[in-house]
C-alpha positions as CSV (number, residue, x, y, z in Angstrom):
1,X,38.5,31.3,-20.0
2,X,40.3,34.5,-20.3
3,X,43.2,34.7,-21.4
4,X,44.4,36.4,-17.6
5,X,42.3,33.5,-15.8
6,X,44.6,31.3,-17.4
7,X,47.6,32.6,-16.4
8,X,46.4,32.9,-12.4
9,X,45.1,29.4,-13.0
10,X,48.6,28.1,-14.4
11,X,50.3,30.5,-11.5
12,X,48.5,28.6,-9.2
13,X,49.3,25.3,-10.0
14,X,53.4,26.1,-10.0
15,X,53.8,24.9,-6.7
16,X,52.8,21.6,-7.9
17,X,56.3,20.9,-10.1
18,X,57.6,19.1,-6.3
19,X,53.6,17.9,-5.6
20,X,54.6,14.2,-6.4
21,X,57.0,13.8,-3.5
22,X,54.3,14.1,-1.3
23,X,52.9,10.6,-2.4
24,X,55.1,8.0,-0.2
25,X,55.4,5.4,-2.8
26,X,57.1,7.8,-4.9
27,X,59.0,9.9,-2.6
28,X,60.9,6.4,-1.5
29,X,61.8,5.0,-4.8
30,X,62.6,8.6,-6.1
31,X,64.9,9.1,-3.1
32,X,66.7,5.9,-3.3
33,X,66.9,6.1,-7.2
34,X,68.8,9.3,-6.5
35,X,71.2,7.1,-4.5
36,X,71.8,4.4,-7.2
37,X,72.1,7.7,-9.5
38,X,75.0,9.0,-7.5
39,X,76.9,5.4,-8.1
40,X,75.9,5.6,-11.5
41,X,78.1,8.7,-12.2
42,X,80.8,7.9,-10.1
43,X,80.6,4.5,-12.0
44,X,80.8,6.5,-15.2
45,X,83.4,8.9,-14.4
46,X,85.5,5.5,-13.5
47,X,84.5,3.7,-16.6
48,X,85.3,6.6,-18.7
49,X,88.4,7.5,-17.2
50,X,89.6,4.1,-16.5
51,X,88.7,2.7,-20.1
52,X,90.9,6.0,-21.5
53,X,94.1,4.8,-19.4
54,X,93.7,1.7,-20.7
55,X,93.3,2.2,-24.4
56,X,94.8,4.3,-26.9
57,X,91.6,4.1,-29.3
58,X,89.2,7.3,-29.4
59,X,86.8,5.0,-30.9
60,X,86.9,2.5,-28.1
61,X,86.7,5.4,-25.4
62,X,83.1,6.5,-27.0
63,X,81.6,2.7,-27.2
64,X,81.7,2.9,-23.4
65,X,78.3,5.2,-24.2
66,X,77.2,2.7,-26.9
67,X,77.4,-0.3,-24.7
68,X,75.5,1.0,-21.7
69,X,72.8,2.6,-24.0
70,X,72.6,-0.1,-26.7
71,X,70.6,-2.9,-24.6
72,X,67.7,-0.3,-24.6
73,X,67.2,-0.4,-28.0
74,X,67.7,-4.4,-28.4
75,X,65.5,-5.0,-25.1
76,X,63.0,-2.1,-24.7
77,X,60.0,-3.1,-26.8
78,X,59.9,-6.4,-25.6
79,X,60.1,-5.0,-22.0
80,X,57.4,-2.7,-22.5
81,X,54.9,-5.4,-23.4
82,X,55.9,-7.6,-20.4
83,X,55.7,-4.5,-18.1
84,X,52.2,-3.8,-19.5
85,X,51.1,-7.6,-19.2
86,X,52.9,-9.3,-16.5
87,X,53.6,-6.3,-13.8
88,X,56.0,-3.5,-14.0
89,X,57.1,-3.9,-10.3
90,X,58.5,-7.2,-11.2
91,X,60.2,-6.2,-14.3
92,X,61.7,-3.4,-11.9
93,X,62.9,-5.5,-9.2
94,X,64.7,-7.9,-11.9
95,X,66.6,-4.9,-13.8
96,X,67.4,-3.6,-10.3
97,X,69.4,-6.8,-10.0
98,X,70.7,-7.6,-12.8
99,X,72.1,-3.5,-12.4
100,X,73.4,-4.7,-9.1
101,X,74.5,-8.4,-9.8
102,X,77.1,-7.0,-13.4
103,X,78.6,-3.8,-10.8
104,X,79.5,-6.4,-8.7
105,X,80.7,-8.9,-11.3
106,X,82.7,-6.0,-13.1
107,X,84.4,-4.8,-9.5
108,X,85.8,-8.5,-8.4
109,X,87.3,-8.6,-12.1
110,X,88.9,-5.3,-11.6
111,X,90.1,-6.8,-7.9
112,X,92.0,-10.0,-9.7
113,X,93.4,-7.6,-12.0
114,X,91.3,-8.6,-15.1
115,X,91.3,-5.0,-16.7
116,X,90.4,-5.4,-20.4
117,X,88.7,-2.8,-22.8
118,X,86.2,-5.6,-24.3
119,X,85.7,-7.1,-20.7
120,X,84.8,-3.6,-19.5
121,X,83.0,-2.6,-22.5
122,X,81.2,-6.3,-22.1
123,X,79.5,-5.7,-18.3
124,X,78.7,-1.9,-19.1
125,X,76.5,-4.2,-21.8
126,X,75.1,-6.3,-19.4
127,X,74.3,-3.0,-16.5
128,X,72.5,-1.4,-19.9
129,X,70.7,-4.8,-20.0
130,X,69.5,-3.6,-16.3
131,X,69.0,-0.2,-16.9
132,X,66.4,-1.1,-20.0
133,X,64.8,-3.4,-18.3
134,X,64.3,-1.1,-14.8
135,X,63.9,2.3,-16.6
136,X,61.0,1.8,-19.0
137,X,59.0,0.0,-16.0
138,X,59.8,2.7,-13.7
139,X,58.6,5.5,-15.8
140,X,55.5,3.5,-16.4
141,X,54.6,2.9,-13.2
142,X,54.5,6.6,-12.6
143,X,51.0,7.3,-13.5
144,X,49.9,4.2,-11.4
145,X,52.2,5.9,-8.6
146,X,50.6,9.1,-9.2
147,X,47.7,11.0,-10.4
148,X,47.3,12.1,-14.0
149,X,47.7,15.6,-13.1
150,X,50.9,15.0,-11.2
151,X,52.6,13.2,-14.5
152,X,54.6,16.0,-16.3
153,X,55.5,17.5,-12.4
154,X,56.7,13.8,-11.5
155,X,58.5,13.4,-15.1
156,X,60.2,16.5,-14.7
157,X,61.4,15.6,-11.2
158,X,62.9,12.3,-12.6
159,X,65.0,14.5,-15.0
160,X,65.9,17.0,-12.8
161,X,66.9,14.3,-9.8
162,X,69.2,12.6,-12.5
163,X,70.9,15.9,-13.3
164,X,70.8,17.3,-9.8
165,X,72.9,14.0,-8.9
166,X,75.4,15.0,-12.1
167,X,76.1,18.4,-9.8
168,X,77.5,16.1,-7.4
169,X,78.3,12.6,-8.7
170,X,81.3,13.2,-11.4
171,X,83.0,16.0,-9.2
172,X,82.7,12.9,-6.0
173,X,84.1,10.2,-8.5
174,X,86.4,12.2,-9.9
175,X,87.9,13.2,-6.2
176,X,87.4,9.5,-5.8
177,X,88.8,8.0,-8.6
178,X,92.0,10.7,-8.2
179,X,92.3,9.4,-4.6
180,X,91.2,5.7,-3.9
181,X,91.5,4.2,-7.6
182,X,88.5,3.1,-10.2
183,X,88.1,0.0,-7.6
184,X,86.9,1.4,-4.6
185,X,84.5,3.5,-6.9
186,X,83.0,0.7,-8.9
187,X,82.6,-1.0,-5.3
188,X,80.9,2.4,-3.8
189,X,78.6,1.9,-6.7
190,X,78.1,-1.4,-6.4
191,X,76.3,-0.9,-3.0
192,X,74.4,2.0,-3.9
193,X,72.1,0.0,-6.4
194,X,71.3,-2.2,-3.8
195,X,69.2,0.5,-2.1
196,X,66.4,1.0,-4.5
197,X,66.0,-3.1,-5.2
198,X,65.6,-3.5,-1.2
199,X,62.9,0.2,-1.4
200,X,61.3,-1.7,-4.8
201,X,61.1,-4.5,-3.0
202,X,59.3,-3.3,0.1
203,X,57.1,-0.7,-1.7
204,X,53.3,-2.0,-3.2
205,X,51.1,0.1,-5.6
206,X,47.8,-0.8,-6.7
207,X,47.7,-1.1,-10.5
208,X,44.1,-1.1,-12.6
209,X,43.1,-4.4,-13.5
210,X,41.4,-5.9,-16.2
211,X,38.6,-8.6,-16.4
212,X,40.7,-9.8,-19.5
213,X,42.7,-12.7,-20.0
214,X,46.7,-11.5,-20.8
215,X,47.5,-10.9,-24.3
216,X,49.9,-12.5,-26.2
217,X,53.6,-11.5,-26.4
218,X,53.4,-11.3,-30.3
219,X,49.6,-9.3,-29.6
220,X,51.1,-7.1,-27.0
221,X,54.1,-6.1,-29.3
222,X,52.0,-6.0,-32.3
223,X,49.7,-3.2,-30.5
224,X,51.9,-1.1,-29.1
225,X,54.2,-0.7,-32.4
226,X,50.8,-0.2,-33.6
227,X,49.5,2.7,-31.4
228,X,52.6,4.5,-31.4
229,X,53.0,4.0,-35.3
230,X,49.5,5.7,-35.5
231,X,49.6,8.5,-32.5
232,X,51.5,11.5,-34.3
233,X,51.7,12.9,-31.1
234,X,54.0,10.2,-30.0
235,X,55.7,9.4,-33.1
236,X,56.8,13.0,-33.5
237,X,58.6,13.4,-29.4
238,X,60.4,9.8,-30.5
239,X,61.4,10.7,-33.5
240,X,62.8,14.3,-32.4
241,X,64.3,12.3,-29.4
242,X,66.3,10.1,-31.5
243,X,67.7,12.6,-33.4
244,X,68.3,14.4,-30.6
245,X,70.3,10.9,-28.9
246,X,72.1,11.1,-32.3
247,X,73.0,14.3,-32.8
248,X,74.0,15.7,-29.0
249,X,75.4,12.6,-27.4
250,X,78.9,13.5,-28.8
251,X,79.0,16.3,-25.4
252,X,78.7,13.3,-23.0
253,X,80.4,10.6,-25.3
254,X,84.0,12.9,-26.3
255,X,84.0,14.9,-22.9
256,X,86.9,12.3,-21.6
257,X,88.7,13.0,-24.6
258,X,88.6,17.0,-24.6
259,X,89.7,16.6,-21.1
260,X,92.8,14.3,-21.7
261,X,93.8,15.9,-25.7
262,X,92.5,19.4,-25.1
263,X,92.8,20.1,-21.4
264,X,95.8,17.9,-20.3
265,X,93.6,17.3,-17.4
266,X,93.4,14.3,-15.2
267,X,89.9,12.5,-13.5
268,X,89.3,15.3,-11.3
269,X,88.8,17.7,-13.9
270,X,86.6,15.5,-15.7
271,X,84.7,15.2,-12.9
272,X,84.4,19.2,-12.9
273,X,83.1,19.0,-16.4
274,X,80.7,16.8,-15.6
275,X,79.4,18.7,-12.8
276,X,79.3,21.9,-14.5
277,X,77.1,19.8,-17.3
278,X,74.5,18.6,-13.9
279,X,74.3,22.2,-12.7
280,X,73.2,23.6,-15.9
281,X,70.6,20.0,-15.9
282,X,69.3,21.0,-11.9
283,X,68.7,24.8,-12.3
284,X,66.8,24.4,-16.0
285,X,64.5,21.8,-14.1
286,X,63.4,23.3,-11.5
287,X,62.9,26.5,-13.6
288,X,61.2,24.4,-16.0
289,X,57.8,25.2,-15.5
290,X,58.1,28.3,-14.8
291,X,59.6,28.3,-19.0
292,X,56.7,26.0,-20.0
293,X,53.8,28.5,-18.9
294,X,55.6,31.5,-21.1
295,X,56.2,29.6,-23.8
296,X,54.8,26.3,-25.7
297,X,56.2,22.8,-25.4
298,X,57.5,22.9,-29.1
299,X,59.6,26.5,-28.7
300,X,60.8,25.4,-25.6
301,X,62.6,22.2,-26.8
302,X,64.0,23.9,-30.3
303,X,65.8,26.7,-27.8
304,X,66.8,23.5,-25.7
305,X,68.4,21.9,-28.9
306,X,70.0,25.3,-29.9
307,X,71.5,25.6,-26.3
308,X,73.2,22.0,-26.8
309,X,74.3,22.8,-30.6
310,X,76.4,25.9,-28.7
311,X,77.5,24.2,-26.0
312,X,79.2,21.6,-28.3
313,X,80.5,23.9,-30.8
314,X,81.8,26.1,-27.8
315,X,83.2,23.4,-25.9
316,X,85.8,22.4,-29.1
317,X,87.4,25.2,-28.7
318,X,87.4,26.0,-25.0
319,X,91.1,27.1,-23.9
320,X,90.5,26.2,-20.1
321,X,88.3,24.0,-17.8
322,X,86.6,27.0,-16.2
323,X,85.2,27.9,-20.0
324,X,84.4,24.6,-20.6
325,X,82.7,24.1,-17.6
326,X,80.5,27.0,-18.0
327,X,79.2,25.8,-22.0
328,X,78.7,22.5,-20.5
329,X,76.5,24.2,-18.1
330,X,74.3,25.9,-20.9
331,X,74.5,22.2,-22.3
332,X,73.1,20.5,-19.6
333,X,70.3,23.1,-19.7
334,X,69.0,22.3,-22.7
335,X,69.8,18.2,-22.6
336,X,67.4,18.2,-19.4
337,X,64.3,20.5,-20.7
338,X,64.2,18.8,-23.9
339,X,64.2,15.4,-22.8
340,X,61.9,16.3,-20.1
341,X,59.3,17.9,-23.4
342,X,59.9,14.4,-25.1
343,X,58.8,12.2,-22.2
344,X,55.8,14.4,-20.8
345,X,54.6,14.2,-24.5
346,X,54.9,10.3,-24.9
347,X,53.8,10.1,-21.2
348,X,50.3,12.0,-22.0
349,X,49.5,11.0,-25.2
350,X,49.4,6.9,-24.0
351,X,47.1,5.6,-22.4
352,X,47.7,3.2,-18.9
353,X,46.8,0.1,-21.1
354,X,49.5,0.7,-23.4
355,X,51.8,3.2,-21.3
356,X,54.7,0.3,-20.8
357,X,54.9,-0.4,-24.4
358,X,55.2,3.7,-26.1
359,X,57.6,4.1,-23.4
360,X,59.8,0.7,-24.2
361,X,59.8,2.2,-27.9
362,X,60.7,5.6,-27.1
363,X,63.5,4.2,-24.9
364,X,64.6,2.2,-27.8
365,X,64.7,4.5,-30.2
366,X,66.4,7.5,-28.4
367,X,69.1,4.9,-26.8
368,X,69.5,3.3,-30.6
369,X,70.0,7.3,-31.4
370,X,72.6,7.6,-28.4
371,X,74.1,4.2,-29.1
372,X,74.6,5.0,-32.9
373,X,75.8,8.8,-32.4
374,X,78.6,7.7,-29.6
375,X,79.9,5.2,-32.3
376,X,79.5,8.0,-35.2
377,X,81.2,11.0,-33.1
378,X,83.5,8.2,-32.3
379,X,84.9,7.2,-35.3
380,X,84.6,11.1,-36.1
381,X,87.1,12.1,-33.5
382,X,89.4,9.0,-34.7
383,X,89.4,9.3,-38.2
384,X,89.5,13.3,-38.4
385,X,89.7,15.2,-35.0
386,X,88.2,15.8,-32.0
387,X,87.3,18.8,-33.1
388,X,86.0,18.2,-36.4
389,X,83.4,15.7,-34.3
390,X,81.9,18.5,-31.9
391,X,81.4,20.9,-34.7
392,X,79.6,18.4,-36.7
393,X,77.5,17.3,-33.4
394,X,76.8,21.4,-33.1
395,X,75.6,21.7,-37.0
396,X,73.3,18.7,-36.1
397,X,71.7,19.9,-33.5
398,X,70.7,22.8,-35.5
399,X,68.9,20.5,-37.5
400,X,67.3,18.9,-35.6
401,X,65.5,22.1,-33.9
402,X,64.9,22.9,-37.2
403,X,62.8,19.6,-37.5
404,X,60.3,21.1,-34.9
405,X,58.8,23.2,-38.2
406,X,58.1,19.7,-39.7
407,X,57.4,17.6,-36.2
408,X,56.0,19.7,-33.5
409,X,55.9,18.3,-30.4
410,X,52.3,18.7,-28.9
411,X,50.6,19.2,-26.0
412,X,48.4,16.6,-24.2
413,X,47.0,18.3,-20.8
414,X,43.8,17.9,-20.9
415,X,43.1,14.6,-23.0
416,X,41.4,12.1,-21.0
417,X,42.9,8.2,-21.6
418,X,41.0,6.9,-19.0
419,X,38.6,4.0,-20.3
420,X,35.2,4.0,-20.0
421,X,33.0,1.8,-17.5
422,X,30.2,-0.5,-17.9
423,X,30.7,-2.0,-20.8
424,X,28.8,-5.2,-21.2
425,X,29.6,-8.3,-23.8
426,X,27.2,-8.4,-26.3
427,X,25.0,-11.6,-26.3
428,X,25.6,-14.1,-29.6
429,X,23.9,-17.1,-30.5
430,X,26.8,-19.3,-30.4
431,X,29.1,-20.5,-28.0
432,X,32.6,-18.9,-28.4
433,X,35.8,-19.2,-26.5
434,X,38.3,-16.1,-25.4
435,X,40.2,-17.2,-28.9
436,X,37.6,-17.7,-31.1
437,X,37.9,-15.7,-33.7
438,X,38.9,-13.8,-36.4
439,X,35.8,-11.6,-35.4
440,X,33.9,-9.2,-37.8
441,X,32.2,-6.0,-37.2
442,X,30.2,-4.4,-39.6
443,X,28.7,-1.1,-38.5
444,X,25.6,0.2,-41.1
445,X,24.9,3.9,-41.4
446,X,22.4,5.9,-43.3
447,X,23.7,9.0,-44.2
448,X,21.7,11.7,-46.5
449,X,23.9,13.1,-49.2
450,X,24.0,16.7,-47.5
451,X,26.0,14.7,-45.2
452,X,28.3,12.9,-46.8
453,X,31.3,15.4,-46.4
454,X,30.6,15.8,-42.7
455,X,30.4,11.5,-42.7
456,X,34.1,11.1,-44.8
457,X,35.6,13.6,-42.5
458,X,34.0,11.8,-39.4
459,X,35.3,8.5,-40.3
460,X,38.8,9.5,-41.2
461,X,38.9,10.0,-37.2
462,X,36.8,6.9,-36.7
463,X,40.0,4.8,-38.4
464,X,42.4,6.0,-36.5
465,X,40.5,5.9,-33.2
466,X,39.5,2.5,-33.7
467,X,43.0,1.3,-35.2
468,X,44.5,2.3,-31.6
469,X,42.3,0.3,-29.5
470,X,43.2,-3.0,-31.4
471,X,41.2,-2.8,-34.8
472,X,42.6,-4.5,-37.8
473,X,41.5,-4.0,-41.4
474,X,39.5,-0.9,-40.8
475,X,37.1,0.1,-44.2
476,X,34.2,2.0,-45.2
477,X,32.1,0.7,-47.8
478,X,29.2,3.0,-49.7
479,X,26.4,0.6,-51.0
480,X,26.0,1.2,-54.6
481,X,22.3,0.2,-55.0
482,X,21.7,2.3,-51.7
483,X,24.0,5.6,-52.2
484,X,22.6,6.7,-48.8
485,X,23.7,3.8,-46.9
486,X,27.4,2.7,-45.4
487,X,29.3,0.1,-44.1
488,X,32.2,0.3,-41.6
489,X,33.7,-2.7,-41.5
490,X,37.1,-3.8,-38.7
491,X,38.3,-7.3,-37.8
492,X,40.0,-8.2,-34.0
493,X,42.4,-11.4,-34.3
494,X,40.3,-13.2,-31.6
495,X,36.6,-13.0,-29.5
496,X,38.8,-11.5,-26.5
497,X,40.3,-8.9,-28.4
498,X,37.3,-7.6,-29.6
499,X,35.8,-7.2,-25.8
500,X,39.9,-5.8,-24.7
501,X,38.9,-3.1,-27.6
502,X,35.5,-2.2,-25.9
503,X,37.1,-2.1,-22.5
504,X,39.8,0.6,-24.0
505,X,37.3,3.3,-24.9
506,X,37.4,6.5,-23.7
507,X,35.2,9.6,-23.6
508,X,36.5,10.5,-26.6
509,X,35.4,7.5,-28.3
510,X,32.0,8.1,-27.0
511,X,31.7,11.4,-28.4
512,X,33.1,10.3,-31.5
513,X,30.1,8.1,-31.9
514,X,27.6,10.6,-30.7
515,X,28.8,12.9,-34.0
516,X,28.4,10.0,-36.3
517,X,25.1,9.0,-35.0
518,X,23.5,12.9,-35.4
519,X,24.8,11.9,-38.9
520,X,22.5,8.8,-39.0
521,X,19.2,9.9,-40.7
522,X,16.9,7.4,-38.6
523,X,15.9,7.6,-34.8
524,X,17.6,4.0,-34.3
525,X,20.7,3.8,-33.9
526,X,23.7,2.5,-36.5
527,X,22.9,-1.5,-37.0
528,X,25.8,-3.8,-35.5
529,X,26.4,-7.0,-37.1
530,X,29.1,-9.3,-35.2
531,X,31.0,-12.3,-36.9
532,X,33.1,-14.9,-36.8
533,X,35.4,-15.9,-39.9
534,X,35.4,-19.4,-41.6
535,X,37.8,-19.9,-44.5
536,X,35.9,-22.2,-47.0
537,X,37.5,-25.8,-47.4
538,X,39.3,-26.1,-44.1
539,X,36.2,-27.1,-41.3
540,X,37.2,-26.9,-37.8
541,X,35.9,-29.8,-35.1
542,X,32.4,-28.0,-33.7
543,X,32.5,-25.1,-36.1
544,X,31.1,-26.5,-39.2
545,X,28.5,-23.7,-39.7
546,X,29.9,-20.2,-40.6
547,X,29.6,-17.0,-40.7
548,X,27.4,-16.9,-37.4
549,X,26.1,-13.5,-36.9
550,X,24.4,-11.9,-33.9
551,X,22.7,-8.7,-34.7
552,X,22.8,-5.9,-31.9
């Protein structure tokens, strides 16, 4: 395709950034998320603000960010691996209430006058408990929600409804806050997270199913840590996005602070701030793809992490609101495009097998990264000044664009996750249950010497493919007697795992084979050997012959 074809191609398809809405199931949960997003800012601007009244500690002020984003990083992974095994519309519909069930708990406290920094700083713990367990699940669930193609346009929507809400929720709570007190906002809030749970609630998807029994907790865990350890694609958006969490969190975490030490202003101006920061967030979003077709994934975020390093910088030394307001707005900018990059990456390079659990980690990560920089810029501002704290948030952002050059955030478009069909279970010569195991596959080649190279370079893909559908102990032996002939050699924990593997292949694990087996110097193809392992000196009831082999 010409290079000019592409471009009317990728013109074409602009209209599509909104395309998700039009699926119902998405447009209602969207829409009411939007609502519980709206109580979620005017929940923040009265946490922050009320939580600044109430203590004289800088330090204290900043955990408010740590203690709602901490719970994803304690939580996350282990949600991920329920989501993907047990249903992520049920692991939504439980953070949805436990969101719902701690605003509530936190306004009656407030009511009988129980106003505390650790009590407040203790629920804002227990809503993060909600908000990791809900979020992860939700973003999940997108791409059984929607098609593939519709993933970065419905990803992108998430992030700009979020930010489109920070137009309007911190300048509402503020006004709020100024002129009905932090209760009747935390109660406002309160009943705005009951309007996704009852949308959740009513709202049914149909989810791919597989034949297989449910894997293990420890399994489930085990492969997703797994797959993302050995996807660079991933690895390198989670690890950017933690540094990111880490290095620009100080705008969101100190903004009550510049307003009270630098500003002199009140609730209402903080809820200005804030709104300049969601205006910046809404107009970058929507504009978002029209940046992404004149420019690659990776430039895109490193400009989006430049934009945050001078919006922090700028904003320590901004002599008035309207100044402030207006960096903030270059701030939000860049916070929404580049944390739109990170997800779209994770989201394409995973799989729908294993989407819950890359997710969970990326969440955990990047709030860890949030959760640790709040504390850091914290204890910053405490120790030295508020000032000293945004500068050094500015110069890290720097760095961390300048970690693109190392970790490049790729693109995914047109990788194809979806497994391949008809598989059928080999047939063995002894009886084996869905545990049985550990199993052994030995794979035999016979590959001339002219093409050895092309073979070594073959298999170095063949490890990693294989290692990310479930194998374990992945070799590659060259007989010595027989230079010509090889032996790949993996192990699955149990009989099951070895079919879940076979089930998880893709197209481009069949092509994969196809290379290797133009390798193969004979008209059959590569001889299969399956397994079972028997440790010598410890005999099972019924299994007192081993190794049992079934040759394919």
């Amino acid at each position: 395709m010409s290079t000019g074809a592409r471009v009317d191609a990728d013109a074409a398809v602009t209209p599509t950034t909104f395309s998700p809405l039009k699926n119902q199931t998405f447009r209602s949960i969207w829409l009411s998320t939007q609502v519980s997003s709206l109580g979620w800012m005017m929940q923040t601007v009265a946490i922050g603000w009320l939580m600044a009244t109430v203590s004289t500690s800088d330090l204290m002020v900043a955990l408010v960010q740590a203690a709602s984003t901490l719970p994803a990083f304690i939580l996350s992974v282990f949600v991920g691996a329920i989501a993907d095994n047990l249903g992520r519309r049920g692991v939504m519909l439980v953070g949805r209430s436990l969101i719902a069930a701690a605003s509530a708990v936190l306004t009656a406290l407030i009511a009988l006058g129980f106003v505390d920094p650790w009590i407040i700083l203790g629920v804002s713990f227990v809503i993060g408990c909600g908000v990791a367990l809900n979020d992860p699940a939700w973003q999940a669930s997108i791409g059984d929600i929607v098609e593939r193609r519709d993933i970065p346009a419905a990803v992108t929507l998430l992030n700009i409804g979020f930010n489109t809400i920070r137009s309007v929720g911190p300048a509402l709570g503020g006004i709020v806050v100024a002129s009905f007190g932090p209760l009747t906002t935390l109660l406002l809030s309160t009943v705005s997270y009951v309007v996704p749970l009852g949308v959740i609630w009513r709202s049914k998807w149909s989810v791919q199913s597989s034949p297989l029994p449910r894997e293990r907790m420890t399994t489930a865990i085990y492969d997703g840590a797994r797959f993302t350890a050995i996807s660079s694609e991933i690895k390198a958006a989670i690890t950017r996005a933690a540094l990111l969490g880490l290095a620009g969190i100080a705008i969101l975490a100190l903004l009550p602070l510049v307003v009270r030490d630098h500003l002199n202003g009140g609730p209402f101006e903080y809820g200005v701030l804030m709104a300049g920061f969601g205006i910046g967030a809404f107009f970058a979003g929507i504009t978002a793809a029209h940046f992404r077709r004149r420019m690659s994934q990776e430039r895109l975020i490193r400009l989006a992490c430049l934009a945050c390093a001078a919006c922090s910088a700028s904003l320590a030394v901004a002599p008035s609101v309207a100044v402030a307001a207006t960096v903030l707005a270059l701030g939000g900018a860049g916070w929404v495009l580049a944390w739109s990059g990170f997800g779209v990456s994770v989201q394409l390079a995973s799989p729908r097998w294993i989407v819950g659990r890359t997710i969970s980690i990326y969440y955990a990560l990047t709030y860890g990264g949030i959760a640790a920089g709040s504390w850091i810029w914290g204890a910053v501002a405490e120790n030295y000044s508020l000032t000293t704290a945004l500068l050094g948030s500015a110069g890290a952002l720097v760095l961390v664009a300048a970690t693109g050059f190392v970790l490049p955030v790729l693109e995914n478009k047109d990788t194809d996750h979806d497994p391949l069909e008809g598989f059928k279970a080999p047939a063995v010569a002894v009886e084996l249950r869905s545990r049985s195991g550990p199993i052994v596959v030995k794979i035999e080649y016979e590959i001339p010497d002219e093409n050895t190279k092309a073979f070594l370079a073959l298999m170095h893909e063949r490890r990693r493919a294989q290692s990310r559908l479930g194998a374990r102990h992945w070799t590659v032996e060259r007989d010595l007697q027989d230079p010509c002939r090889w032996t790949e050699t993996f192990r699955t924990p149990t009989w099951t795992d070895y079919l879940r593997l076979n089930h998880r292949r893709t197209a481009a694990d069949k092509e994969l084979d196809d290379r290797l087996r133009e390798l193969h110097k004979t008209e059959h193809h590569p001889l299969m050997k399956l397994s079972i392992e028997r440790p010598a000196g410890h005999p099972r009831k019924a299994d007192h012959i081993a190794p049992f082999i079934a040759r394919i």
